[in-house]
PDB file of N, CA, C and O in Angstrom:
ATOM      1  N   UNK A   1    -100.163  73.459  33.970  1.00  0.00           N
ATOM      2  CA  UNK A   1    -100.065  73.841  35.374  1.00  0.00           C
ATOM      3  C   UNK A   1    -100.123  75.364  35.462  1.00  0.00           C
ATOM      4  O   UNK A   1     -99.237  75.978  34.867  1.00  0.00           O
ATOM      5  N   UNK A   2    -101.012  76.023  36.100  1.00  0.00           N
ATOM      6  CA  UNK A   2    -101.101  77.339  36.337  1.00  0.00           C
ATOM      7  C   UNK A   2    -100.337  77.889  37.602  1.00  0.00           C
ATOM      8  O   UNK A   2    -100.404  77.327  38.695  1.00  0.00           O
ATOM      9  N   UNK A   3     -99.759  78.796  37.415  1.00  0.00           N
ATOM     10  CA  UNK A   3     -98.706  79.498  37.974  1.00  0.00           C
ATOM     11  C   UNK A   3     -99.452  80.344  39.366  1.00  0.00           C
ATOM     12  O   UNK A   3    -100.572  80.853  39.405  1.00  0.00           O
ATOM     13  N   UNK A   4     -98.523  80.291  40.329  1.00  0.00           N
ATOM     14  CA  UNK A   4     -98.832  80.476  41.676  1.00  0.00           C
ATOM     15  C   UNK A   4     -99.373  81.799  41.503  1.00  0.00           C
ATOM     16  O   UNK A   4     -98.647  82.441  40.744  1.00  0.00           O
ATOM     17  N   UNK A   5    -100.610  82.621  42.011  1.00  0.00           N
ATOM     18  CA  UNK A   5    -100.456  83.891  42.331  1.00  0.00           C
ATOM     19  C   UNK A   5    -100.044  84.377  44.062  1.00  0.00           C
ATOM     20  O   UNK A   5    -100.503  84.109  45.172  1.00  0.00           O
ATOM     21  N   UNK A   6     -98.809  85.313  43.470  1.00  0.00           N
ATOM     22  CA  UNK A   6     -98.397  85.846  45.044  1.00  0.00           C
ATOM     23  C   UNK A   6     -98.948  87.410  45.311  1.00  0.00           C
ATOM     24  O   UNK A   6     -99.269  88.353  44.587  1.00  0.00           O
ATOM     25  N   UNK A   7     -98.871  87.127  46.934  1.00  0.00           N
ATOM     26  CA  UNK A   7     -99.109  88.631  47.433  1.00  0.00           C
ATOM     27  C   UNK A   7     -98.310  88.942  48.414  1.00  0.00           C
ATOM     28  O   UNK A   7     -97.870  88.281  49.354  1.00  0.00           O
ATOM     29  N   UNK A   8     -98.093  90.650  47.898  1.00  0.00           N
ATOM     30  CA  UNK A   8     -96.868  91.334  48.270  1.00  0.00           C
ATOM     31  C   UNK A   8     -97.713  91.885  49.994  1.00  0.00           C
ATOM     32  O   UNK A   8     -98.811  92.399  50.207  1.00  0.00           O
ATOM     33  N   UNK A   9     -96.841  91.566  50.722  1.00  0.00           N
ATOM     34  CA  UNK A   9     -97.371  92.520  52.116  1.00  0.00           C
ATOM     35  C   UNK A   9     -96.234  92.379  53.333  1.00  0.00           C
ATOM     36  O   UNK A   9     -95.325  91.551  53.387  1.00  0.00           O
ATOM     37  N   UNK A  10     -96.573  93.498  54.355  1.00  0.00           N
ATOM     38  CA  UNK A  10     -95.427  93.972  54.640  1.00  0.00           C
ATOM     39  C   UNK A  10     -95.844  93.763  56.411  1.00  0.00           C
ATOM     40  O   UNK A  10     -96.715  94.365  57.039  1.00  0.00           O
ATOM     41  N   UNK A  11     -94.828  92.632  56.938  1.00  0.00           N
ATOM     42  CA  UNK A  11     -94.705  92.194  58.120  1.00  0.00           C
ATOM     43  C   UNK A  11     -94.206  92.980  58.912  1.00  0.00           C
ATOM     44  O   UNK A  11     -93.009  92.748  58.746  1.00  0.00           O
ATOM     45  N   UNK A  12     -94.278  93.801  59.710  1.00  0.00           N
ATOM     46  CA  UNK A  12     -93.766  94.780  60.814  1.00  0.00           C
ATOM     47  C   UNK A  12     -92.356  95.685  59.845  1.00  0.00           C
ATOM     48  O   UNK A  12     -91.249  95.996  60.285  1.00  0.00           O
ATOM     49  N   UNK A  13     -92.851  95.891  58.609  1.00  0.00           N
ATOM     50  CA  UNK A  13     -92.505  96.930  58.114  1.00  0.00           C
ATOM     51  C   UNK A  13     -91.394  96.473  57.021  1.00  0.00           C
ATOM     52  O   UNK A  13     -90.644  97.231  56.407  1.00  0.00           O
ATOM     53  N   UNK A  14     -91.463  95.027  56.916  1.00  0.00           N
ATOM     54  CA  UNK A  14     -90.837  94.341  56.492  1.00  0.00           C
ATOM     55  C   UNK A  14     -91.677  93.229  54.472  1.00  0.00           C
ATOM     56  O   UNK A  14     -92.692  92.542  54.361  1.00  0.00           O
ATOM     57  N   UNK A  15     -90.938  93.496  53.722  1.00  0.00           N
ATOM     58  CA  UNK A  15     -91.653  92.683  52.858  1.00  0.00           C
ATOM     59  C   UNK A  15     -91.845  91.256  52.637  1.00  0.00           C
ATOM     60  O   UNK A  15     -90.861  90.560  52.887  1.00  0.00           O
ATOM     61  N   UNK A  16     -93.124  90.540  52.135  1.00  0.00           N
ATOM     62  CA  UNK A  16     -93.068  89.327  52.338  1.00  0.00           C
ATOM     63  C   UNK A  16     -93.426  89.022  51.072  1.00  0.00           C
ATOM     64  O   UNK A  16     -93.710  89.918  50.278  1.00  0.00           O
ATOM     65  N   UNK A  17     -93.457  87.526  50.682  1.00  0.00           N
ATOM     66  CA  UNK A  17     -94.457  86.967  49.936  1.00  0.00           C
ATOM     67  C   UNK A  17     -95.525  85.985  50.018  1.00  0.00           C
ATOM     68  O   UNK A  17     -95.199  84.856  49.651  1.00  0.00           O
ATOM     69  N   UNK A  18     -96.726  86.142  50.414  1.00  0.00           N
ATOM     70  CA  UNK A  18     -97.418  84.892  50.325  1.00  0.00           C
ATOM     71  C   UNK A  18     -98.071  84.532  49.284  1.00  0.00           C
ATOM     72  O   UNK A  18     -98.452  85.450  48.556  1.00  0.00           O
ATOM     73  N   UNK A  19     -98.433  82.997  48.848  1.00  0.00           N
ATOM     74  CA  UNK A  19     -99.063  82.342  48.201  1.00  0.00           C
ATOM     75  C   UNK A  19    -100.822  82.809  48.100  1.00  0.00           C
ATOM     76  O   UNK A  19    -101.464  82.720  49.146  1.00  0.00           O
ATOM     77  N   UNK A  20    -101.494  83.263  46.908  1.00  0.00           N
ATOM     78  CA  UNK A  20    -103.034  83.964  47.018  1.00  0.00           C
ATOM     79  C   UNK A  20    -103.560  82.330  47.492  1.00  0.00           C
ATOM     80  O   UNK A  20    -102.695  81.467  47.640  1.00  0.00           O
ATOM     81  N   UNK A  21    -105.083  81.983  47.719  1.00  0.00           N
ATOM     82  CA  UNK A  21    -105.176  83.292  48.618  1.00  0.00           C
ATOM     83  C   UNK A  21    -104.866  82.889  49.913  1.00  0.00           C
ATOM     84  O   UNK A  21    -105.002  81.777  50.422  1.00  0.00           O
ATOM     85  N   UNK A  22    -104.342  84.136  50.484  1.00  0.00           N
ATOM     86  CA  UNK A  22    -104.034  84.092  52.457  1.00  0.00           C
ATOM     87  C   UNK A  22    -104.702  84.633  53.411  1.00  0.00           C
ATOM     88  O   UNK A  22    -105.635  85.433  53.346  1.00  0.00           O
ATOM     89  N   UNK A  23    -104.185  84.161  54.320  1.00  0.00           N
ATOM     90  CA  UNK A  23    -104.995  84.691  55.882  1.00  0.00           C
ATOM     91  C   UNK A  23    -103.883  85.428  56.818  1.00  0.00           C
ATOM     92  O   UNK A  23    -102.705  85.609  56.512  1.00  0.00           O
ATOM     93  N   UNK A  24    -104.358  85.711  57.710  1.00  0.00           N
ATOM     94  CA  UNK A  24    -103.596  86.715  58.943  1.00  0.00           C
ATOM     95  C   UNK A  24    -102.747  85.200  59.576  1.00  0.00           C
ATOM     96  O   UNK A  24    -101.583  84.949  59.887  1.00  0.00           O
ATOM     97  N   UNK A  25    -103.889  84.509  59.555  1.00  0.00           N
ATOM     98  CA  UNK A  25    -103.124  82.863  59.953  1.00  0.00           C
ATOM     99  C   UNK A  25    -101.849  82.945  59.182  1.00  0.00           C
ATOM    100  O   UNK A  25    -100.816  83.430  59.643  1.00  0.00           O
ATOM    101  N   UNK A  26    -101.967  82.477  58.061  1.00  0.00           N
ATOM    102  CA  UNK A  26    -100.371  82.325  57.103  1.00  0.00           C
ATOM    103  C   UNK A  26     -99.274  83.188  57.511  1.00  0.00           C
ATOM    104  O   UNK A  26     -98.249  82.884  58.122  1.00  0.00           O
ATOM    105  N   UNK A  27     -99.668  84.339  57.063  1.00  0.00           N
ATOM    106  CA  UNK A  27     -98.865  85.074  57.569  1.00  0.00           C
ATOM    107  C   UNK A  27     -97.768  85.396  58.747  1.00  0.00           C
ATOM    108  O   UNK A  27     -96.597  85.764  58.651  1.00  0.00           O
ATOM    109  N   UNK A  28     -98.831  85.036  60.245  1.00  0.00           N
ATOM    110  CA  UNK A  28     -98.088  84.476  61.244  1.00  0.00           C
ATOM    111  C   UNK A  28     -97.038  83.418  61.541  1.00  0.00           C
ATOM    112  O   UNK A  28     -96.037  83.522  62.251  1.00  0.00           O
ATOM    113  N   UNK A  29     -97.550  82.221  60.738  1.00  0.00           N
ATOM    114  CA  UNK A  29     -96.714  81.544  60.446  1.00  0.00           C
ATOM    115  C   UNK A  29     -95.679  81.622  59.692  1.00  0.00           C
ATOM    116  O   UNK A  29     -94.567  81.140  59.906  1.00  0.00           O
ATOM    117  N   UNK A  30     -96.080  82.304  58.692  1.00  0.00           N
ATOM    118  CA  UNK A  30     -94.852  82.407  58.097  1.00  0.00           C
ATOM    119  C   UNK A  30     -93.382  83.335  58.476  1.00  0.00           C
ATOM    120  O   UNK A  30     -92.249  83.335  57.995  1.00  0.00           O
ATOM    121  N   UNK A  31     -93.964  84.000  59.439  1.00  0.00           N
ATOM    122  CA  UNK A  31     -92.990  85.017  60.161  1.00  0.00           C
ATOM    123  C   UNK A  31     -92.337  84.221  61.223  1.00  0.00           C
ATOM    124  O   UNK A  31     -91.166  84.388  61.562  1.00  0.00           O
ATOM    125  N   UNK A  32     -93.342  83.135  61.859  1.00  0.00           N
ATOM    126  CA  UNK A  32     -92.990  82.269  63.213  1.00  0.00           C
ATOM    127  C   UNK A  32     -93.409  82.885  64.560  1.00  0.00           C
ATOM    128  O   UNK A  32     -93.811  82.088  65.408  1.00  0.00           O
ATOM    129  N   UNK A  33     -93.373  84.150  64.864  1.00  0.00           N
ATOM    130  CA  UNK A  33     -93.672  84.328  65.681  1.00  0.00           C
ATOM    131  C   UNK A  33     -94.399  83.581  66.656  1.00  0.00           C
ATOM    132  O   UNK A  33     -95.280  82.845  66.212  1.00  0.00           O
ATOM    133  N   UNK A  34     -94.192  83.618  68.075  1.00  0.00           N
ATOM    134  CA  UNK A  34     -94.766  82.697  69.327  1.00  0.00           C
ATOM    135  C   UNK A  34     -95.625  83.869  70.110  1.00  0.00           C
ATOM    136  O   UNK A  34     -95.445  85.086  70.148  1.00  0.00           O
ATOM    137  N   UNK A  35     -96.505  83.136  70.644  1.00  0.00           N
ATOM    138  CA  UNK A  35     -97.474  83.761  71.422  1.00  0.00           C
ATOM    139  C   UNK A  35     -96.527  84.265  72.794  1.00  0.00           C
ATOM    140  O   UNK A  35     -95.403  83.837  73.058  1.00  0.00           O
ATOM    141  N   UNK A  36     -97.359  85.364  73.639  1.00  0.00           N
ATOM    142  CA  UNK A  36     -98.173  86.223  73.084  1.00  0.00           C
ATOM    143  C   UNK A  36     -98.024  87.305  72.137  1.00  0.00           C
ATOM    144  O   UNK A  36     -96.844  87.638  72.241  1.00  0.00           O
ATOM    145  N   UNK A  37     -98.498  87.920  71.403  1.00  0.00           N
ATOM    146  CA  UNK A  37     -98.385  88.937  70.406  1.00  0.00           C
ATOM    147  C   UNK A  37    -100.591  89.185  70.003  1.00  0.00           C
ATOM    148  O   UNK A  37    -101.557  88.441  70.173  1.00  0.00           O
ATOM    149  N   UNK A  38    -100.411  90.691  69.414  1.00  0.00           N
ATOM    150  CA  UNK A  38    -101.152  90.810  69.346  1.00  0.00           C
ATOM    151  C   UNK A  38    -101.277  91.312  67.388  1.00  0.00           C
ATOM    152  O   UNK A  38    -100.188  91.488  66.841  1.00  0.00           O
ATOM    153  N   UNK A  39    -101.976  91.413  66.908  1.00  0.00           N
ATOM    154  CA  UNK A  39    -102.136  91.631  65.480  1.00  0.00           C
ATOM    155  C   UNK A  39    -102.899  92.380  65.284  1.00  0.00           C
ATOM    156  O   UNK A  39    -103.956  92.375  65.915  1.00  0.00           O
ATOM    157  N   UNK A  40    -102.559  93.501  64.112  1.00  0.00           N
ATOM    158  CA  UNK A  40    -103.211  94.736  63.218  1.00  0.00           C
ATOM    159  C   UNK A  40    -102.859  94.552  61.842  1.00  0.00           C
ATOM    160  O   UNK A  40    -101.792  94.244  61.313  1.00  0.00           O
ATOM    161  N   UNK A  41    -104.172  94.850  61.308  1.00  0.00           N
ATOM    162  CA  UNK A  41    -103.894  94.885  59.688  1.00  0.00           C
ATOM    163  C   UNK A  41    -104.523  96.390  59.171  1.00  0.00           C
ATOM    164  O   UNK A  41    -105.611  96.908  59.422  1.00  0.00           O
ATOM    165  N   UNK A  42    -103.350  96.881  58.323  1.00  0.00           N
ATOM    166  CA  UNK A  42    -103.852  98.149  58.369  1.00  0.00           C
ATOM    167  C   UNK A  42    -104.455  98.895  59.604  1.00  0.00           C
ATOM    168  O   UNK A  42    -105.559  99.406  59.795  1.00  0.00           O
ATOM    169  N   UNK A  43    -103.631  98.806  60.168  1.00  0.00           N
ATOM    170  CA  UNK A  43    -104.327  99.928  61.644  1.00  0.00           C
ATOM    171  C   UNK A  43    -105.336  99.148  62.294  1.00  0.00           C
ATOM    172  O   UNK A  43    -105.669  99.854  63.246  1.00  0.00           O
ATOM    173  N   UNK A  44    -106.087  97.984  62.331  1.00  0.00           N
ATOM    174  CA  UNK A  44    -106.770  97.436  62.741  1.00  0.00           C
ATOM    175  C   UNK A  44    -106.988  96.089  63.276  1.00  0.00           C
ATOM    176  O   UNK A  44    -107.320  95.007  62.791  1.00  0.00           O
ATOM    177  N   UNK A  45    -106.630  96.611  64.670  1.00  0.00           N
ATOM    178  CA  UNK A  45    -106.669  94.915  65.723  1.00  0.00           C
ATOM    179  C   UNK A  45    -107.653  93.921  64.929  1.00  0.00           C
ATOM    180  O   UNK A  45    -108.719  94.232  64.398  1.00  0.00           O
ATOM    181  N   UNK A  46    -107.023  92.603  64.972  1.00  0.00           N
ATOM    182  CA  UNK A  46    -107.741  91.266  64.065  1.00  0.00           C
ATOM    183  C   UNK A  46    -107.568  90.387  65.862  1.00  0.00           C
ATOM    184  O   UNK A  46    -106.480  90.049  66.327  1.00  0.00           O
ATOM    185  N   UNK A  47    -108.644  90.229  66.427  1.00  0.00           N
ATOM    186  CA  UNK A  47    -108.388  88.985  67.647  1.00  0.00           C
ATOM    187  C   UNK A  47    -108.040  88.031  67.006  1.00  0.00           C
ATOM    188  O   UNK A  47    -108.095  87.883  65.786  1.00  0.00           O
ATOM    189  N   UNK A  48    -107.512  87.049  68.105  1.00  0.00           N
ATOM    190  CA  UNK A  48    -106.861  85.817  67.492  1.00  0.00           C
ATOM    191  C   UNK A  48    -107.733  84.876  66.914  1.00  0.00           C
ATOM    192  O   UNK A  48    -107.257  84.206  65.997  1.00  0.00           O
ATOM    193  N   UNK A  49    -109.235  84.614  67.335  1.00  0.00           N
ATOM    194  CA  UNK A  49    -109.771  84.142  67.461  1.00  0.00           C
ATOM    195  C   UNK A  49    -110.367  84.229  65.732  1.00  0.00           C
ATOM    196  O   UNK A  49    -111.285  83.593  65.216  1.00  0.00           O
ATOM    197  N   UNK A  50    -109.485  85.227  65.147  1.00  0.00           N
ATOM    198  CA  UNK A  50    -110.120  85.181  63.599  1.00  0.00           C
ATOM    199  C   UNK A  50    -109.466  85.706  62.486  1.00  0.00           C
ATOM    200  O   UNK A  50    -109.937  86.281  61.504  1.00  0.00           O
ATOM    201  N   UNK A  51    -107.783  85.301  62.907  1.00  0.00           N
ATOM    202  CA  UNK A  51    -106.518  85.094  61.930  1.00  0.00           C
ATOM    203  C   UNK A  51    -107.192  84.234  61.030  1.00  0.00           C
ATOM    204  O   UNK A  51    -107.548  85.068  60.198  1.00  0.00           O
ATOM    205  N   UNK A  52    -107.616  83.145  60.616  1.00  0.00           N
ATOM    206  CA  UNK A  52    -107.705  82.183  59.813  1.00  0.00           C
ATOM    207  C   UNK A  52    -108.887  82.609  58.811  1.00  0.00           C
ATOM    208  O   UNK A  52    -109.108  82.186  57.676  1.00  0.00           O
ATOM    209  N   UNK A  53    -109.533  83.506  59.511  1.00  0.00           N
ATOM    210  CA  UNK A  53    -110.498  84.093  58.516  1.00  0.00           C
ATOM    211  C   UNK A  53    -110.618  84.984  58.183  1.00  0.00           C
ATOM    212  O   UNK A  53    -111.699  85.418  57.783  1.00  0.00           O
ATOM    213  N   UNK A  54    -109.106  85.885  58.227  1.00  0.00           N
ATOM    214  CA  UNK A  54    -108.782  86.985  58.157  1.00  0.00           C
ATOM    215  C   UNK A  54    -108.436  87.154  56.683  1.00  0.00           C
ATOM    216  O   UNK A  54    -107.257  86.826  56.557  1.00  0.00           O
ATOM    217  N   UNK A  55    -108.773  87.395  55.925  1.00  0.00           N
ATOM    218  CA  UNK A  55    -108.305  87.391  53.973  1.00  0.00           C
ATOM    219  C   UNK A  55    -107.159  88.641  53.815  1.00  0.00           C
ATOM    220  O   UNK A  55    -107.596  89.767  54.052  1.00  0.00           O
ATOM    221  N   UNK A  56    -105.815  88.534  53.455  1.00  0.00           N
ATOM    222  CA  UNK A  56    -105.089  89.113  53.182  1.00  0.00           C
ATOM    223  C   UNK A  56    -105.048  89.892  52.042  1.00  0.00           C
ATOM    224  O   UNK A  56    -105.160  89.166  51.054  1.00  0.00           O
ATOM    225  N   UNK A  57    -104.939  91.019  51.767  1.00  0.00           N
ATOM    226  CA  UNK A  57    -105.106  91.438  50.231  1.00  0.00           C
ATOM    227  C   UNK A  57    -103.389  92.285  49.920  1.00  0.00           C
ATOM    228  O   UNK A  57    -102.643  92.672  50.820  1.00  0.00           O
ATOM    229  N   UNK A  58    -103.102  92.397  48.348  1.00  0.00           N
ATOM    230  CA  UNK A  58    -102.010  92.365  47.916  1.00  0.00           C
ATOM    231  C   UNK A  58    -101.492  94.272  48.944  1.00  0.00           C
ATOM    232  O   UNK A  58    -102.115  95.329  49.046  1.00  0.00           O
ATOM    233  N   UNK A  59    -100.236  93.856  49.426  1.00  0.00           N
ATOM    234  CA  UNK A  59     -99.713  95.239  49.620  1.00  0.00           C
ATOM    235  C   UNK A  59    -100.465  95.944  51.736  1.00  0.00           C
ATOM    236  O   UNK A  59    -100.221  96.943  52.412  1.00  0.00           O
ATOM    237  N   UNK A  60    -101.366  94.696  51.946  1.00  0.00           N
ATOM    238  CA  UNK A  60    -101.644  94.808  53.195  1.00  0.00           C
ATOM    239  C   UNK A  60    -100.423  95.063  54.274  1.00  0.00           C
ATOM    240  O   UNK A  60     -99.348  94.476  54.154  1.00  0.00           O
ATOM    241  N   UNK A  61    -100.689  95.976  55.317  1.00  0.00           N
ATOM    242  CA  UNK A  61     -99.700  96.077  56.225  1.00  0.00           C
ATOM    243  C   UNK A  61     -99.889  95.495  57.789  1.00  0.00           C
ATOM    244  O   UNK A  61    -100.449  96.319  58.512  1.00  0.00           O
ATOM    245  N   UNK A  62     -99.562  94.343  58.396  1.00  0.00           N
ATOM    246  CA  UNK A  62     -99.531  93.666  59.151  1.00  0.00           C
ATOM    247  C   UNK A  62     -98.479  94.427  60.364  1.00  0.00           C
ATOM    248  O   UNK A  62     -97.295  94.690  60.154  1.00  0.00           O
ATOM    249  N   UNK A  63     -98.967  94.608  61.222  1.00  0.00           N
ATOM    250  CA  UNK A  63     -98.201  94.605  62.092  1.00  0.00           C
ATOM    251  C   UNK A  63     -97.966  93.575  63.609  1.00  0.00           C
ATOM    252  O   UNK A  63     -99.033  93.373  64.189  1.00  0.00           O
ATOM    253  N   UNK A  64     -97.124  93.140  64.063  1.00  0.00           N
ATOM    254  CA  UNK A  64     -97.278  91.615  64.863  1.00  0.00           C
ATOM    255  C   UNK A  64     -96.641  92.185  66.066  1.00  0.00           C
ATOM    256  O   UNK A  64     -95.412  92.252  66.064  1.00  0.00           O
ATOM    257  N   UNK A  65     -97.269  92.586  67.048  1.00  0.00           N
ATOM    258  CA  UNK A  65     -96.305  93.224  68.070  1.00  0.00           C
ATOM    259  C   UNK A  65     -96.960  92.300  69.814  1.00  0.00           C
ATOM    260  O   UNK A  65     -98.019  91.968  70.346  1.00  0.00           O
ATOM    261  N   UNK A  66     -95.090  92.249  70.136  1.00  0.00           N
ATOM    262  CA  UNK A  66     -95.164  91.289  71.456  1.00  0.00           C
ATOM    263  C   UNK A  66     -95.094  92.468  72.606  1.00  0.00           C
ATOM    264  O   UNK A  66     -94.478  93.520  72.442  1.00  0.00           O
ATOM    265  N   UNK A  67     -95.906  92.080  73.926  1.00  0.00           N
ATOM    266  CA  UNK A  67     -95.930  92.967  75.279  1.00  0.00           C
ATOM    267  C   UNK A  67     -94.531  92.754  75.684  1.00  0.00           C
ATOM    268  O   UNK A  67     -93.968  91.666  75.562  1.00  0.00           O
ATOM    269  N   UNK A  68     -93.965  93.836  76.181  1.00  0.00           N
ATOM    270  CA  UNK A  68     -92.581  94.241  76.929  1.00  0.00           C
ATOM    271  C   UNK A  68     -92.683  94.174  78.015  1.00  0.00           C
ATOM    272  O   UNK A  68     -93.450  94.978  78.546  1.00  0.00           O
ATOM    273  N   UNK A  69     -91.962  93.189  78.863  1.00  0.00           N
ATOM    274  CA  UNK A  69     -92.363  93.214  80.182  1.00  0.00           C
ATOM    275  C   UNK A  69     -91.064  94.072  80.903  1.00  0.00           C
ATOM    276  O   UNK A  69     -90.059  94.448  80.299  1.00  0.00           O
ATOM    277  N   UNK A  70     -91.347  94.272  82.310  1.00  0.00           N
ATOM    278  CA  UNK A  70     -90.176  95.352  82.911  1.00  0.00           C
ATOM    279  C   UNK A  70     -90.678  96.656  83.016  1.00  0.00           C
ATOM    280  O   UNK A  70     -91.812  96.875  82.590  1.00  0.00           O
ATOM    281  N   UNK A  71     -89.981  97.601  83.542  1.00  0.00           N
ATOM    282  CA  UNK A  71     -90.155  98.980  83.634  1.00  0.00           C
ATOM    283  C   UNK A  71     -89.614  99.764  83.236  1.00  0.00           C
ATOM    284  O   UNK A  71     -89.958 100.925  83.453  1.00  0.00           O
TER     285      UNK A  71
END
């Protein structure tokens, strides 16, 4: 049985581990977060429409940020 490879990356500044290989999808999930929120990897908006085909690489920085409503 060959041994899991993990990757190290960092959820709103926070460390994680996922299972190789991953997506922006996994990731979300694995944090839980609920819609709406919007997503950046490395500085760079990912639409939703292409988390799942988004390939995660080791040490990536995700950021998952929800709109503030109010004034």
């Amino acid at each position: 049985m060959t041994e899991a490879h993990l990757l190290q990356v960092w959820i709103n500044q926070t460390p994680y581990q996922l299972t190789a290989p991953a997506t922006l999808a996994d990731a979300v999930a694995r944090v839980g977060i609920q819609p709406p929120f919007a997503a950046a990897v490395n500085l760079n908006f990912v639409p939703k429409t292409r988390y799942a085909q988004h390939a995660l690489s080791d040490g990536d920085h995700i950021e998952l940020i929800a709109p503030i409503t109010g004034g």
